[in-house]
C-alpha positions as CSV (number, residue, x, y, z in Angstrom):
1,X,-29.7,-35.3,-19.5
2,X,-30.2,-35.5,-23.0
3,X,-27.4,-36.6,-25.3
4,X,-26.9,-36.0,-28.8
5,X,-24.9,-37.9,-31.7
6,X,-21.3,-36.8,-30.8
7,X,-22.0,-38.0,-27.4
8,X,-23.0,-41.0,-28.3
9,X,-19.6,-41.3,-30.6
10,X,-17.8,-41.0,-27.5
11,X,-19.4,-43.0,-24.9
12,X,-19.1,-45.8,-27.9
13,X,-15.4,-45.7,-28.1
14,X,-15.5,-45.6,-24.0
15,X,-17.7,-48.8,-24.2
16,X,-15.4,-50.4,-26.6
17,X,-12.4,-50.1,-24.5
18,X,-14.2,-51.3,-21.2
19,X,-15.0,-54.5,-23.9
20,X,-11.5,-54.9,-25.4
21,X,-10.3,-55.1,-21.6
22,X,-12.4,-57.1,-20.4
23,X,-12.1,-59.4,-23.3
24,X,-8.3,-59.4,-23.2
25,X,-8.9,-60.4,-19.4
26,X,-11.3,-63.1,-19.7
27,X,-9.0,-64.6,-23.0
28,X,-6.1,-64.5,-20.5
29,X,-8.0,-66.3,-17.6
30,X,-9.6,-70.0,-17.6
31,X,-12.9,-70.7,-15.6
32,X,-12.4,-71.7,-11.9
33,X,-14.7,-71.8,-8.9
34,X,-17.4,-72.2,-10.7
35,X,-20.6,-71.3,-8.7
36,X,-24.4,-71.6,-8.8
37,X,-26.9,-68.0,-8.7
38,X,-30.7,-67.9,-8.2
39,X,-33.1,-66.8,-10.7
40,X,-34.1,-68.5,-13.7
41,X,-34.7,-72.2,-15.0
42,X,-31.7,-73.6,-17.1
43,X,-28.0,-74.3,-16.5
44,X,-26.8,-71.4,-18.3
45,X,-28.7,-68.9,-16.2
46,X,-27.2,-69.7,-13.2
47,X,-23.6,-70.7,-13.8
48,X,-21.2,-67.7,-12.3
49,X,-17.4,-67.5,-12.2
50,X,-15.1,-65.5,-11.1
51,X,-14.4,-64.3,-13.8
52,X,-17.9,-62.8,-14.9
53,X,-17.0,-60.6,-11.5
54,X,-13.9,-59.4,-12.3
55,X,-14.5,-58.5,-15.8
56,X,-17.1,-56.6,-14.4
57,X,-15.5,-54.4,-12.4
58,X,-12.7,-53.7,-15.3
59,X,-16.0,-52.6,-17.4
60,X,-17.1,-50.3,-14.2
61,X,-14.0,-48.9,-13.6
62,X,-13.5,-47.3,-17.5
63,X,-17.2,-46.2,-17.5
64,X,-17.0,-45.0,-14.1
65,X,-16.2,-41.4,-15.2
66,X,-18.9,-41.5,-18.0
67,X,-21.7,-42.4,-14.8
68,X,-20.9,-38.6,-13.3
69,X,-20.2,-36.5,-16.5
70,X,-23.7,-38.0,-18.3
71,X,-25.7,-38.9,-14.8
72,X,-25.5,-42.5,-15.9
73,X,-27.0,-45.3,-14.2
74,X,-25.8,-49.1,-14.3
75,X,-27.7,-52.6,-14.7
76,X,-25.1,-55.2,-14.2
77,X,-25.3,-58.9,-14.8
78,X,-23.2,-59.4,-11.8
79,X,-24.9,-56.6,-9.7
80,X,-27.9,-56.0,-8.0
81,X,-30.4,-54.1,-9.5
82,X,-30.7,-50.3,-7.7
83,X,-33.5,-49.4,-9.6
84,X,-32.2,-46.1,-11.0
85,X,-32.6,-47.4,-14.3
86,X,-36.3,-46.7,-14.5
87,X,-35.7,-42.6,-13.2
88,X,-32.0,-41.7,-14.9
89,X,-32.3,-40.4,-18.2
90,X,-30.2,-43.0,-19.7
91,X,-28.4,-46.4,-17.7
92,X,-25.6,-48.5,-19.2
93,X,-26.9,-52.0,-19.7
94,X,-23.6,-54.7,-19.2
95,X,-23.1,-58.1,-19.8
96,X,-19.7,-58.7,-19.0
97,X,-19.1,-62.2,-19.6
98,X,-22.4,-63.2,-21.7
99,X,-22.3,-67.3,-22.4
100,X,-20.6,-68.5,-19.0
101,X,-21.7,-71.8,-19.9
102,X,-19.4,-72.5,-23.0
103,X,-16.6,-70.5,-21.4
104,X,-16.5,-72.7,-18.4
105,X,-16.6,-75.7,-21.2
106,X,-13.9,-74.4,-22.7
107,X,-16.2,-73.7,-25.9
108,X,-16.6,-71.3,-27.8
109,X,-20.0,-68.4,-27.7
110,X,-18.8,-66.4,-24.6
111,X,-18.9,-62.4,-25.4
112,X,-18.6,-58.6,-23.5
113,X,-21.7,-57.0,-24.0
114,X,-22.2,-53.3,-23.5
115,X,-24.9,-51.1,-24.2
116,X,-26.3,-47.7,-23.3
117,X,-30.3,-47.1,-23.0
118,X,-32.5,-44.9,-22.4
119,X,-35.0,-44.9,-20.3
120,X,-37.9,-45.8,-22.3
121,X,-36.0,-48.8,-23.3
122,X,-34.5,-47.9,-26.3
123,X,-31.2,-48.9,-26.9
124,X,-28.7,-45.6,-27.9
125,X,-25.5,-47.9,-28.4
126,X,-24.2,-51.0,-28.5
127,X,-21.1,-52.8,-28.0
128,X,-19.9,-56.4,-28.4
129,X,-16.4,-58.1,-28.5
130,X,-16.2,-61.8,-29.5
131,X,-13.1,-62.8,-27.5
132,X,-12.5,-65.7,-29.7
133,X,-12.5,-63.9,-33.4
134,X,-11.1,-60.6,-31.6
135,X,-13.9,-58.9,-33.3
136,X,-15.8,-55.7,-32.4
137,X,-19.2,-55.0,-33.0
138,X,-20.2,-51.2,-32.6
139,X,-23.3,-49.8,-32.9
140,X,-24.8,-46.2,-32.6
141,X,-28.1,-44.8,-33.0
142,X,-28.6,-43.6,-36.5
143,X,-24.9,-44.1,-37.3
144,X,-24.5,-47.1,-38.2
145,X,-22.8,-50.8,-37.4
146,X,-19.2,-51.0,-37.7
147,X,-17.4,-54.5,-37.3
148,X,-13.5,-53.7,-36.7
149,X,-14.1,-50.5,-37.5
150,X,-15.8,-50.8,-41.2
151,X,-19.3,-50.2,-41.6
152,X,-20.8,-53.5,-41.7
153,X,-23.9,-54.9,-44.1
154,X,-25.9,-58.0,-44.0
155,X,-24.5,-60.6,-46.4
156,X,-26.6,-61.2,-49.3
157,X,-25.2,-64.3,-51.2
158,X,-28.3,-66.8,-52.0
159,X,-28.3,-69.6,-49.6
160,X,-30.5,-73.0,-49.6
161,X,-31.3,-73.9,-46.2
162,X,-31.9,-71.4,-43.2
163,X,-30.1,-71.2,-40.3
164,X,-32.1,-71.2,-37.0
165,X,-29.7,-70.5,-33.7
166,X,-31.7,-72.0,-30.2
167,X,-30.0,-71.6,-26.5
168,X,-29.3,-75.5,-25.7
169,X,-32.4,-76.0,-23.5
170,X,-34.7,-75.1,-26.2
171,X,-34.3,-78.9,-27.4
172,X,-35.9,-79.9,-24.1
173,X,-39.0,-77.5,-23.8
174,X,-41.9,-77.7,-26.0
175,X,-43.0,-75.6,-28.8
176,X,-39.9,-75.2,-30.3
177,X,-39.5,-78.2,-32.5
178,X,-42.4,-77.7,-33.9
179,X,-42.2,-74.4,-34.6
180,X,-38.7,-74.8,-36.7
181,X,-40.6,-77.8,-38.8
182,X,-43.1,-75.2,-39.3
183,X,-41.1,-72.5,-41.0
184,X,-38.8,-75.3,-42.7
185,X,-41.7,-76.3,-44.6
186,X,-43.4,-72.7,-45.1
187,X,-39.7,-71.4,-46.6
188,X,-39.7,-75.2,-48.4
189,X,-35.9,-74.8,-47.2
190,X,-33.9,-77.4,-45.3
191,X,-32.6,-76.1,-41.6
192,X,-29.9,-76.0,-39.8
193,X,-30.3,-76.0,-36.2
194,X,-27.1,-74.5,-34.2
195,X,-27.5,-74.6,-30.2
196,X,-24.7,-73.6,-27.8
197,X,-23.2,-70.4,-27.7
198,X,-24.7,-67.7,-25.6
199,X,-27.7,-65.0,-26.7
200,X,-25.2,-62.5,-27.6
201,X,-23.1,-64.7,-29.9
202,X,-26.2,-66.6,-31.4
203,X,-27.6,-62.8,-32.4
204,X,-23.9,-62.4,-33.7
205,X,-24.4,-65.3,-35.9
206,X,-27.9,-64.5,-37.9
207,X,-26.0,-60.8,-38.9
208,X,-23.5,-63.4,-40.2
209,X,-25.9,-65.4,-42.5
210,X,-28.9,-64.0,-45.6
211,X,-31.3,-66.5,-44.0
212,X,-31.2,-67.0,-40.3
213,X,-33.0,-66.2,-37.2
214,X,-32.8,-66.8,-33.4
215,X,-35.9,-67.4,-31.2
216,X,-36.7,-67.7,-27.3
217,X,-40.1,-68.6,-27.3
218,X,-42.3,-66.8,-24.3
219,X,-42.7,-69.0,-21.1
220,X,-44.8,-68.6,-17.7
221,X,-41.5,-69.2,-15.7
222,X,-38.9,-66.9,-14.9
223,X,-36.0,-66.8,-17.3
224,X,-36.0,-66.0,-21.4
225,X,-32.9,-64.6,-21.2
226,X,-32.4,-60.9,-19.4
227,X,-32.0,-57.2,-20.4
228,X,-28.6,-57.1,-20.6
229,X,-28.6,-60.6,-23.1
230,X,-29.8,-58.5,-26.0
231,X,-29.8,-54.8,-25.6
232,X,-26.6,-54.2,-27.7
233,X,-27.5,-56.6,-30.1
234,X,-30.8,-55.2,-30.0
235,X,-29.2,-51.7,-31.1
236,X,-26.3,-53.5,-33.7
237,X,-30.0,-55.3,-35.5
238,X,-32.1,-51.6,-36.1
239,X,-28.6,-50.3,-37.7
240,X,-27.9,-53.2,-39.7
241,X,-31.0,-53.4,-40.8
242,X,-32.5,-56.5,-39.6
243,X,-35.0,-57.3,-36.8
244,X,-34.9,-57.6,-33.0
245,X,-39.0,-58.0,-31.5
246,X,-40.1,-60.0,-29.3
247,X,-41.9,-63.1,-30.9
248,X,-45.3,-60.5,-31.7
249,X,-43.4,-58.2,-33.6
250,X,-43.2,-55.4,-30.7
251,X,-40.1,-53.9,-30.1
252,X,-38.0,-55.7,-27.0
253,X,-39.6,-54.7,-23.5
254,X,-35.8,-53.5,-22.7
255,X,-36.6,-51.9,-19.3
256,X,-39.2,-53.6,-18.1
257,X,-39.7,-52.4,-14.5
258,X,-41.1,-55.3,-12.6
259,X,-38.4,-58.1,-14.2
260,X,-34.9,-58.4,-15.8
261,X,-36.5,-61.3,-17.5
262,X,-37.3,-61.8,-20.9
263,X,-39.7,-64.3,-20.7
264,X,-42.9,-62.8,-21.1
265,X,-42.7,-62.1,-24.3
266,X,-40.1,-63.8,-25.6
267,X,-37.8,-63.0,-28.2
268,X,-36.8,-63.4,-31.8
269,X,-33.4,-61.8,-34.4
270,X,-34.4,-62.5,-38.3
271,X,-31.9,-61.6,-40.9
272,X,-35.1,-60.0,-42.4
273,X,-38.1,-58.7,-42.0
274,X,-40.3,-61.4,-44.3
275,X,-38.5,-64.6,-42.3
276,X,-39.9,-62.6,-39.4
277,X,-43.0,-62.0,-40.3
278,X,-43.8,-65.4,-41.1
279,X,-41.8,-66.8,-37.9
280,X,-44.4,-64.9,-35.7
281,X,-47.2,-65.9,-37.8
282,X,-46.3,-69.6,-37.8
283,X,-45.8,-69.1,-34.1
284,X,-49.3,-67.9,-33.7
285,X,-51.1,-70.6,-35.5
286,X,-49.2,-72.9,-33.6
287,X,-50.2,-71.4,-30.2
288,X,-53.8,-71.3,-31.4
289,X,-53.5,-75.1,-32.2
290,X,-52.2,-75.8,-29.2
């Protein structure tokens, strides 16, 4: 079913209610039976509480009468995958409590991430509420990003060192140190290096800053983050006008049909286009000297 611009408008505003309630319910809550789920390689991949299940089914249950209207299938974090996503027209794409791992810390970095796709991957909206700064991110195809409601542009103020945001485990795998001393000394630019929150929230943080980017570098193993980690930021980055690849410069594999994983090409947000370009070309002379 093809959808055009006012039905994007409205979907958006249905995904930013199913985002405000869950993030109203996951401020309200504090992180208990903590559990353990299969698939991928660090800490933060497999931590699950309760609460990532019950936020979920508050996001399911406003969408729910936008899956029959629209013919609208669902990828879930907390779901299994039906596979519907690769033959509906378009498939919502949900996070609903993306960085577990702080929350359960009692840190903040934890975020509600919504976003509609299409089936070739594209993202068509996006949606994310920072429960901490009770602030809204809203993005629609060709209409813009909205923070709060006002139309939102990339800061511009002059800034002397660059900020580079990794997941936590990137300190521990190889390749990334290395490339972060490489484009230090390219840009001639001290770095800041800021590890913690989740993928959502570290995207968050480059639109926040002139000079910044945020890298998963691509790995043989499963992991690299999944769909639902970046496709609303992902659509917030094309209408703010800064970059979301993967680490070649191709646009994120956001439907790929044989994975939910991100790891096979890996991933990386700039603030702009020239810190990206010479993060992937930095990245490729390093993998050719490795």
């Amino acid at each position: 079913m093809k959808l055009d611009g006012s039905d994007l408008l409205g979907l958006a505003e249905r995904a930013s209610e199913a985002a405000r309630a869950a993030g109203a319910h996951i401020s309200a809550s504090r992180p208990s039976d903590i559990q353990h789920k299969p698939g991928g390689t660090s800490p933060a991949s497999r931590i699950v509480t309760e609460i990532d299940r019950s936020a979920q089914q508050i996001i399911l249950d406003v969408l729910e009468p936008t899956r029959a209207r629209f013919d609208l299938a669902v990828l879930s974090e907390e779901a299994a995958d039906d596979g519907r996503r690769l033959t509906a027209d378009h498939f919502w794409c949900i996070d609903p409590l993306d960085g577990t791992l702080p929350f359960a810390e009692g840190t903040d970095g934890f975020a509600v991430s919504i976003a509609l796709l299409s089936r070739d991957g594209v993202p068509r909206l996006g949606v994310v509420f920072d429960p901490i700064r009770n602030r809204l991110y809203r993005a629609v195809y060709d209409h813009g990003l909205t923070v709060d409601g006002r139309p939102f542009t990339m800061p511009s103020a002059p800034r002397s060192s660059l900020s580079v945001f990794l997941d936590r485990s990137a300190r521990e795998q190889p390749g990334y140190q290395s490339l972060v001393d490489a484009v230090a000394d390219d840009l001639g630019r001290e770095v800041a290096i800021q590890t913690g929150p989740g993928a959502v929230i570290n995207a968050c943080r480059v639109l926040d800053n002139p000079l910044a980017c945020y890298i998963k570098l691509p790995k043989s193993s499963e992991g690299g983050g999944s769909l639902w980690d970046f496709a609303a930021t992902a659509c917030m980055f094309r209408e703010a006008g800064a970059v979301a690849t993967d680490i070649h410069g191709a646009a994120l594999d956001l439907n790929r049909p044989d994975s939910t994983f991100m790891n096979h090409h890996g991933v990386l947000f700039a603030s702009n286009s020239s810190l990206a370009a010479r993060v992937r070309a930095l990245y490729r002379a390093n993998a050719d000297a490795a």
